[in-house]
VEXDREN-2710 file (C-alpha; in Angstrom, 1 decimal):
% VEXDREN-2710
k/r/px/py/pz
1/UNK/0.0/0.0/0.0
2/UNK/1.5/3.5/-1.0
3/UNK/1.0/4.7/2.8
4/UNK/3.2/2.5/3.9
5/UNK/5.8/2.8/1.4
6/UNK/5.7/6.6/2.0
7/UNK/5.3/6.3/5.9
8/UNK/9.3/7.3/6.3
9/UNK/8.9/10.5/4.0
10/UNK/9.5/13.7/5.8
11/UNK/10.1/15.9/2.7
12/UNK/7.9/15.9/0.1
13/UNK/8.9/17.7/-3.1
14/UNK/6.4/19.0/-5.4
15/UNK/6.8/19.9/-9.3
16/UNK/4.6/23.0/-10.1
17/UNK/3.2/23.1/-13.7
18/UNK/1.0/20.3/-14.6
19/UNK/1.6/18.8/-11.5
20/UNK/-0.2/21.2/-9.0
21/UNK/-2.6/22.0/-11.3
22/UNK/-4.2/19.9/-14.2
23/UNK/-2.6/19.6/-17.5
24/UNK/-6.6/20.6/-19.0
25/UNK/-5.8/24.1/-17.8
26/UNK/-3.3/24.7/-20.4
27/UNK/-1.5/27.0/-18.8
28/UNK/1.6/25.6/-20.3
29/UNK/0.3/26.0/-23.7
30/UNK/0.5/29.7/-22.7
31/UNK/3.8/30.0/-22.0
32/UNK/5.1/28.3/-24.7
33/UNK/3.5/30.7/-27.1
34/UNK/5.6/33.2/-25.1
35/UNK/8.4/31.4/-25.4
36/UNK/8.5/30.8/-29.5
37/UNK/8.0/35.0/-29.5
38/UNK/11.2/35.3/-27.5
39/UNK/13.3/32.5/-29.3
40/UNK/11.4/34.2/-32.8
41/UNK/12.9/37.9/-31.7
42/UNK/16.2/37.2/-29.8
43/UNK/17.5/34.9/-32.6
44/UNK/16.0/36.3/-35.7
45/UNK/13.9/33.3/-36.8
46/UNK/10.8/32.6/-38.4
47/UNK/7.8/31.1/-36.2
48/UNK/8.4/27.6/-37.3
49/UNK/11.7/27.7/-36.8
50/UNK/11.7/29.3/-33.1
51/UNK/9.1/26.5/-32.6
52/UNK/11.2/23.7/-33.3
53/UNK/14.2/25.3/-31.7
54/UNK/11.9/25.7/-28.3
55/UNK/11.6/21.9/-28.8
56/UNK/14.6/20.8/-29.9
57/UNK/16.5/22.8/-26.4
58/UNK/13.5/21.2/-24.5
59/UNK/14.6/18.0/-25.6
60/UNK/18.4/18.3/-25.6
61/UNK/19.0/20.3/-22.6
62/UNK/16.2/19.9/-20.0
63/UNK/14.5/23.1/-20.7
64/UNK/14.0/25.6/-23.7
65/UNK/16.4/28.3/-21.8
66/UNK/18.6/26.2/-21.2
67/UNK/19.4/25.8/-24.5
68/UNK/19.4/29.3/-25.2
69/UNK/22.0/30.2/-22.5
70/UNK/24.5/26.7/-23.9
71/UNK/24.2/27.7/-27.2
72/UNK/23.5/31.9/-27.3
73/UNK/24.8/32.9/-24.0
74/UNK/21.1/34.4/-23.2
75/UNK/20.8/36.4/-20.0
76/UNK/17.8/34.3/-18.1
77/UNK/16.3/36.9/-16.2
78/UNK/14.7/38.7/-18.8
79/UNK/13.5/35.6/-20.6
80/UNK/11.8/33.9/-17.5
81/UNK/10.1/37.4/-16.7
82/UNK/8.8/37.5/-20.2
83/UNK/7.7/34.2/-20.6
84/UNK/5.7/33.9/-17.4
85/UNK/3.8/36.8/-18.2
86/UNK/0.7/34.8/-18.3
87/UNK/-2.8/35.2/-17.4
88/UNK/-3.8/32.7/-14.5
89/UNK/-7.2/32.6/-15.2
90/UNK/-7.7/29.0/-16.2
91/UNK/-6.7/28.1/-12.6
92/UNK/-8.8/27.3/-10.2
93/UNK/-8.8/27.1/-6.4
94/UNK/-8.4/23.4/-5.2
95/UNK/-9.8/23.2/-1.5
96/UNK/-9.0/19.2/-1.7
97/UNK/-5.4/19.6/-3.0
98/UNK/-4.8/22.0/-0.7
99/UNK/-6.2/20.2/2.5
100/UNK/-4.1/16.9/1.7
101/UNK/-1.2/18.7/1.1
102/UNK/-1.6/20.5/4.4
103/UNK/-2.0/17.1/5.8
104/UNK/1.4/15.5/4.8
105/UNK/3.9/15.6/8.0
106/UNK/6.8/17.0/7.6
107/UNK/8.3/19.5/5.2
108/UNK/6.5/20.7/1.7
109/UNK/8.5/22.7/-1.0
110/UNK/7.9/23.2/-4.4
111/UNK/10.3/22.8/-6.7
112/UNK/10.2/23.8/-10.5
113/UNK/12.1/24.7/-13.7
114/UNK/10.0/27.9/-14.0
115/UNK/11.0/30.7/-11.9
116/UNK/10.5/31.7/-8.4
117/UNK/7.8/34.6/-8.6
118/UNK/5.7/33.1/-11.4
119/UNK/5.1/29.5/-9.2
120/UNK/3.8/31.9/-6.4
121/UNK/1.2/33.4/-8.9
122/UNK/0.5/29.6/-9.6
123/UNK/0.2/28.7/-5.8
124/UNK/-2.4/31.6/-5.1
125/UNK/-4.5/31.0/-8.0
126/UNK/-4.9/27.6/-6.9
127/UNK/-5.6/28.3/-3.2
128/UNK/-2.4/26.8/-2.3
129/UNK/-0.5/30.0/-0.7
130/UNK/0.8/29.4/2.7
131/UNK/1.1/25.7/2.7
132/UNK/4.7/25.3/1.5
133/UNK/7.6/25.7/3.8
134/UNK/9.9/26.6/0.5
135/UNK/9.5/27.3/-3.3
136/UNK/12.7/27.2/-5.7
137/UNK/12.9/27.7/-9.1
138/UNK/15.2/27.2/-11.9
139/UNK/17.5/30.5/-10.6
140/UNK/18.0/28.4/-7.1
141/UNK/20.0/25.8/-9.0
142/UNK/21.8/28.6/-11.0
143/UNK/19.6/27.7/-13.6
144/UNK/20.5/24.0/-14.3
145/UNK/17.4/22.5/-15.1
146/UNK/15.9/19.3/-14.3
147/UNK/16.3/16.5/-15.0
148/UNK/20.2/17.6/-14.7
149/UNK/21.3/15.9/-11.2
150/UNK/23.0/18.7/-10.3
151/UNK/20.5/20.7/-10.5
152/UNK/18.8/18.6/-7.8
153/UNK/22.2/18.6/-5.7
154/UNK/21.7/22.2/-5.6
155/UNK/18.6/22.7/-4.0
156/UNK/18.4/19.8/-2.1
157/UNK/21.7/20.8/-0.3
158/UNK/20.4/24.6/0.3
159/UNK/17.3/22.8/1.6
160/UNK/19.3/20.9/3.7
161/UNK/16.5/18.1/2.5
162/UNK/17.6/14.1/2.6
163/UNK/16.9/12.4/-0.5
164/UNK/16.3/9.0/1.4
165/UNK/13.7/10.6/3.6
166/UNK/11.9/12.6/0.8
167/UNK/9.5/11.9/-2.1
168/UNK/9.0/13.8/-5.3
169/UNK/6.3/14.2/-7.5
170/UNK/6.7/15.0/-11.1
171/UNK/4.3/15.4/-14.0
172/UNK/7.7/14.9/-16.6
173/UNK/8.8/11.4/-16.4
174/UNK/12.5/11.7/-16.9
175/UNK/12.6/14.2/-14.3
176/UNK/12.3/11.7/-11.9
177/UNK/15.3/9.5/-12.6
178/UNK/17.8/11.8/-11.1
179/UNK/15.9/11.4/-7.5
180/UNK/15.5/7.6/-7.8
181/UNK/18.8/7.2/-7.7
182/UNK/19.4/9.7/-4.9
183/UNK/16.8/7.3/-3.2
184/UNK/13.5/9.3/-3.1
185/UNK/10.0/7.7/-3.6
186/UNK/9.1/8.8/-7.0
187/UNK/5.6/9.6/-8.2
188/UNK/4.5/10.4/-11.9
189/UNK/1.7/12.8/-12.1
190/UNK/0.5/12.4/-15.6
191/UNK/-2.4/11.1/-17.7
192/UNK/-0.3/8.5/-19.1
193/UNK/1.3/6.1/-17.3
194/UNK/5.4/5.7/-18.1
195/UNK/7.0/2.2/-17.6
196/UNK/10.5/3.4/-16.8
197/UNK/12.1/1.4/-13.7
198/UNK/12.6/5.1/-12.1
199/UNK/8.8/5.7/-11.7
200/UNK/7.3/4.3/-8.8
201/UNK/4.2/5.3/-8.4
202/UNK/1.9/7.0/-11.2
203/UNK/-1.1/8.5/-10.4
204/UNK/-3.8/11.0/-12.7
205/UNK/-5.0/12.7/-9.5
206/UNK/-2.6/14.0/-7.1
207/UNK/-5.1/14.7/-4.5
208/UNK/-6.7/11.1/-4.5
209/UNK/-3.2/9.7/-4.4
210/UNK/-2.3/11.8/-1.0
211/UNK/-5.5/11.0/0.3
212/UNK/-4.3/7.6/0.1
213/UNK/-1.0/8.5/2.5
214/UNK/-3.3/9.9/5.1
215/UNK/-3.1/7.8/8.3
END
């Protein structure tokens, strides 16, 4: 039973964008329109092109700014600011979410390759202000993203957080490998289930699934 496989957890690490909120919200979709204008104006290119540029970095380096920094030497702060510039009224408040994570003993952070400020917006507009006891973002691990592992060494260390006593839950499947093998409990929060040996648990409702932890 997961409760018991979770009962040592005393950390529990939360991914923010279609993890804390449902992937139906679209929210993402959002950003990445934000994101091909910024690729389309920094580097000169042509919609399709900035497109499959946002994907290709995406793919290759963990994130789309990631990319852009390897290979263009882009300054991040301007590009997270601008890209996060996003309305947040698909959201809704989840009163369940919130309560269950409220529930879980121990300490709750947030922990996402977006930035800082924008998962706050994020966290209100879901009703889940208040409940974490940290939120990082990509600048806390000098922007490395995940899935690198040392971007994971970063904040876990400033969190002082032990991998063997902490869980993570991730709606990007390869994100999860890096804490597997630091020894976490992994949990994929996704639609689709993915068979890889570093995934856990899988669940398509994070709030049923920690109502199953409750003692």
């Amino acid at each position: 039973m997961p409760r018991e496989a979770f009962s040592h957890v005393t950390s529990w690490v939360f991914d923010l964008d279609n993890t804390l909120y449902p992937p139906s919200a679209r929210l993402f979709d959002l950003i990445e329109q934000r994101m091909t204008a910024w690729v389309m104006e920094a580097l000169k290119v042509d919609r399709a092109e900035a497109d499959r540029l946002r994907l290709h970095y995406w793919q290759t380096y963990g994130t789309t700014l990631a990319g852009l920094m390897r290979e263009h030497g882009v300054d991040p702060a301007p590009y997270l600011e601008d890209v996060h510039d996003i309305s947040m009224e698909s959201l809704l408040p989840d009163a369940e979410l919130a309560a269950r994570i409220r529930d879980l003993p121990g300490r709750r952070i947030v922990y996402t390759n977006g930035c800082a400020p924008y998962a706050e917006r994020v966290l209100a507009a879901r009703g889940l202000s208040g409940l974490f006891d940290a939120v990082y973002g990509v600048e806390h691990a000098g922007f490395l993203p995940k899935p690198e592992r040392a971007a994971f060494d970063t904040v876990f260390a400033a969190d002082r957080l032990d991998p063997l006593c902490a869980a993570m839950f991730e709606d990007d499947a390869r994100n999860l490998a890096a804490p597997h093998a630091m020894g976490m409990r992994t949990v994929h929060v996704s639609p689709a289930r993915d068979p890889g040996e570093h995934v856990q648990y899988h669940t398509d409702d994070l709030g049923g699934f920690l109502r199953l932890l409750a003692p």
